[in-house]
C-alpha positions, 0 to 999 in steps of 0.5 A: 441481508435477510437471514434464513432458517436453519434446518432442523437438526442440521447445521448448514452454510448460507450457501447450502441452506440456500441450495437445500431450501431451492430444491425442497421447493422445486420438488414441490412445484414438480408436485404441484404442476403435476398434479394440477396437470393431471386434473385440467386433462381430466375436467378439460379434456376428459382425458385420463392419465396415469398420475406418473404420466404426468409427472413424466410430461412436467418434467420433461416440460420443465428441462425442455427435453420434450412434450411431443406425446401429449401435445394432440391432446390440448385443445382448451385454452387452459390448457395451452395457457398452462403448458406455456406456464410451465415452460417459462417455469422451466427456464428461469429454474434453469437460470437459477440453477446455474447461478446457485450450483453451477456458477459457484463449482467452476469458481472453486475449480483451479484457475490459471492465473496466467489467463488473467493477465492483459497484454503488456508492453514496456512493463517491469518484471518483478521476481519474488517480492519478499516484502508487502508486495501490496504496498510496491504494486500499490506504488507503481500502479499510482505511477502508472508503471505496468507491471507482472509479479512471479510469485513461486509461493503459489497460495500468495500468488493466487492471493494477490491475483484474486486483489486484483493485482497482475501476479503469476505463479512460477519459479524466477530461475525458470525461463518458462516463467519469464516467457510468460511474464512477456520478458521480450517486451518488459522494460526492467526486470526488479528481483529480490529472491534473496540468496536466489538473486543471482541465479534469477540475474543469470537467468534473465540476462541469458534471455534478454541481455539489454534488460535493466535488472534492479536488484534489492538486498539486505546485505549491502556486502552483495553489491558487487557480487549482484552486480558483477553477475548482472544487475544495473543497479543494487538497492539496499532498503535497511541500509538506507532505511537506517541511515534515514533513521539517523539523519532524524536523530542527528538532526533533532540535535543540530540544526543542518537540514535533511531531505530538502528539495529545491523546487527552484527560485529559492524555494525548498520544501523540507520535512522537520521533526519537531523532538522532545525538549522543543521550545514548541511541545504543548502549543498550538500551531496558531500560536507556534510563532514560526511564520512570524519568527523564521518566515517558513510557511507550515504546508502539513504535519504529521500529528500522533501519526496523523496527516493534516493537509492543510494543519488545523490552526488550534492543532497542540504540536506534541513530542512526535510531530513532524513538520513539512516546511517551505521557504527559502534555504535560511529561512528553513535553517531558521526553522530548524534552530527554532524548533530544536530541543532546549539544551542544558548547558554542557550536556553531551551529546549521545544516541543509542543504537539497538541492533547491529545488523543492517539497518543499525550499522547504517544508523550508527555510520551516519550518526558517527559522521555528525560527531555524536557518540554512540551506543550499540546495542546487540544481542551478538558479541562482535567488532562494533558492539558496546553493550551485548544483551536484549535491548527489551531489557530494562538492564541492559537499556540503563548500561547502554546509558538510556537515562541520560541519552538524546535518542535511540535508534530502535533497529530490530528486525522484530516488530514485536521486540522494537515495539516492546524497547520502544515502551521500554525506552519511553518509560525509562527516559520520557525526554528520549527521542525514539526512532523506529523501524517496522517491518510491517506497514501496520505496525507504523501506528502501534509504535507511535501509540506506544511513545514512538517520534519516528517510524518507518516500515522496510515495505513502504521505504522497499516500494519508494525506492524501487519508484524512485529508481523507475523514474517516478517523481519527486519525493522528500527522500525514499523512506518519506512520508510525503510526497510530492509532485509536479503536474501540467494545469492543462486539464484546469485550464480556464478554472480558477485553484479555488473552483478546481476543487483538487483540495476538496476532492483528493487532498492534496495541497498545491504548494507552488506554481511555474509559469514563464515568470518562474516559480512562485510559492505565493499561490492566488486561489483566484487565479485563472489557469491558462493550462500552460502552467506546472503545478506542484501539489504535495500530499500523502500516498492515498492523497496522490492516488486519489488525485491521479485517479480523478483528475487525468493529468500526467506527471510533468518532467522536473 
């Protein structure tokens, strides 16, 4: 874009040198119309006038406010020709106008974010989303799911509302607010005010007693309390965000599998993480054997964080790599044996947990059921806690028996303290398999740049659950990172896998097809579809997203 000059002495926005240079040079055409007038009535017409005169007639020309006094004058085609320049002049100034000065002061005045919205029908209300809230709308807009968000935080509303995302500002414990949101009409109600949560239950249940209300929390102690006040179902993101965590961690150690989904005709698809000590670190996927060792089929890898979909063959399987698998229930097992870490004989087996709240409880539940001792670690004295002190802290990393443990579960509610224990954790024991919970989303990657094998964020684990819990679609678990679903093939009826191009121009992977014979994980890409056919197509978040918007094919029942 072409800049302009600044004026001297004066410092100005674009917009206002934009706006000053506009009217510098509409008062010079006035100047110049004016006196161009005033010389054609006196060479063409033999009319004198007052200078002042004139101006008058060009300005009122030029709004089109009038010129009636010296119309009996003209009677040169020049001079008809000139007046009529001057009209048209007029007209586009007055488009300018009001696109420059005009247009801009309207968009700065309050807006009412309530004209925004689109009528809605069967759309799910959500109350105060105290997470990412682009992350869930993301989620449900991928699922098609119709939706209004109450916002009381009027900047972030307004915010959200400007993104494109269907956002009211107002109070959950209004029924105003509600009203608004068309609560006659919604098919659920979702809220997650925290300590308001149950006068927002109170408040929507005397409006409408047949709504599904979910209700999220961070306290798993309130479940009863939120249900007893009115929720259908209560959904408590760290605890199972922590309990993923821990299923990571246990199964890195043994060889039981975790997140696996049966698509039927004994085929499964499972994630497994690939941890520090495996026989498979620094090889390439081509040379990796697991296909010719265990019969599994390598459908994607998270590699450095990165999703490869279909895996580069020459790709180096590192410490962090996490594998997404099919194939039959043993042949999985296999996998999962084969790419356990090498073990020395007699070592004992132990995880540490670094923060006892919500998410590190849940951790340290799951991993005591699997028989693995563990080590928590807190910055509060109290029932449960072995180690009390900053687990950023390289002394209270070695109490806990960092050096010598197989995984710590890195559960603060502090991105910047889980990242500092991450490299922390790193540099005291290289071999430590490193699992992490991130509050922000796009902290996912500076965990896994700073030795991190595992992370997951509390909006993306917050936003599946709440998809999961609407009906949505067939996921690995709610905190994963791939997913993975069941499509009509009618739209690619009469095309071939190969010709469809749905790799090409979404990637995504169609990983099986079922038809009357059944399902089959042997997909020919030279098939013709008959369009009576359901594929199953896997991908990442942004890779589905961009499927559904590209091809209009409807989620089919599982």
């Amino acid at each position: 874009m072409a800049s302009l000059p600044s004026l001297p002495g004066v410092e100005l926005s674009r917009r206002n040198r934009l706006i000053a240079y506009y009217l510098l040079g509409l008062v010079a055409l006035v100047v110049v119309f004016t006196g161009v007038y005033n010389l054609a009535l006196l060479r063409l017409e033999g009319v004198e006038q007052s200078v002042f005169a004139s101006f008058e007639f060009v300005v009122q020309t030029m709004t089109t406010t009038g010129y009636g006094q010296d119309s009996g004058l003209w009677s040169h085609p020049l001079m008809f020709l000139l007046v009529a320049g001057m009209q048209l002049s007029g007209i586009g100034i007055g488009f300018f106008t009001l696109r420059l000065v005009i247009i801009p002061l309207f968009n700065d005045a309050e807006v009412d974010l309530d004209d925004r919205l689109t009528r809605k029908r069967d759309h799910v209300i959500i109350c105060e989303y105290r997470r990412d809230s682009a992350v869930l709308l993301d989620e449900l807009s991928e699922l098609g799911v119709d939706y209004v968000l109450i916002s009381s935080d009027e900047e972030r509303a307004r915010d959200l509302s400007d993104a494109g995302y269907s956002v009211i500002h107002g109070s959950p414990q209004d029924n105003a607010a509600f009203k608004r949101a068309s609560i006659g009409a919604a098919s659920a109600v979702i809220t997650d005010a925290g300590e308001a949560n149950v006068g927002t239950i109170l408040t929507v249940t005397s409006l409408r007693s047949d709504v599904d209300i979910i209700a999220l929390t961070d306290d798993s102690d309130m479940r009863d309390v939120l249900v007893d006040a009115g929720a259908d179902t209560v959904l408590s993101p760290h605890g199972v965000l922590g309990h993923r965590l821990a299923e990571k961690a246990v199964s890195s150690l043994g060889t039981d599998l975790s997140d696996t989904v049966d698509l039927g005709g004994d085929l499964e698809i499972s994630e497994v993480p690939v941890g520090h000590g495996s026989r498979l670190i620094g090889t390439r996927l081509r040379n990796s054997g697991i296909r010719e060792e265990t019969g599994a089929t390598v459908l994607a890898a998270w590699i450095d964080g990165e999703l490869q979909l279909p895996p580069d063959p020459d790709a180096v399987i590192r410490p962090n790599t996490v594998l997404l698998v099919s194939g039959g229930h043993e042949e999985l097992t296999a996998l999962s044996e084969f790419t356990r870490r090498v073990r020395s004989f007699g070592r004992h087996e132990r995880i540490l947990v670094a923060g006892f709240g919500e998410v590190g409880q849940a951790a340290r539940s799951r991993v005591r059921e699997a028989g693995i001792e563990t080590v928590t670690i807190d910055r509060e004295t109290g029932a449960g806690v072995d180690v009390v002190g900053d687990a950023t802290a390289k002394a209270t990393l070695r109490e806990a028996g960092i050096e010598s443990a197989d995984a710590i579960i890195v559960g603060l509610p502090d991105d910047a303290a889980a990242l500092l224990t991450t490299v922390v954790a790193r540099s005291l024991n290289p071999d430590v398999e490193i699992l992490v919970r991130m509050t922000d989303t796009d902290a996912i990657r500076k965990a896994l740049n700073g030795g991190a094998d595992y992370v997951l964020s509390v909006p993306r684990v917050s936003a599946r659950m709440v998809a999961r819990e609407l009906g949505g679609e067939d996921v690995l678990a709610p905190a994963s990172q791939i997913r993975l679903v069941r499509v009509s093939a009618a739209p690619f009826a009469g095309q071939t896998l190969a010709g469809s191009g749905i790799y090409e121009r979404t990637g995504c992977r169609v990983v099986a097809v079922e038809d009357e014979s059944g399902l089959s994980s042997t997909v020919d890409p030279n098939r013709t579809f008959s369009g009576e056919e359901r594929l199953v197509i896997v991908g990442s978040d942004e890779s589905i997203r961009q499927f559904h918007g590209r091809f209009d094919v409807p989620t089919a029942e599982s």
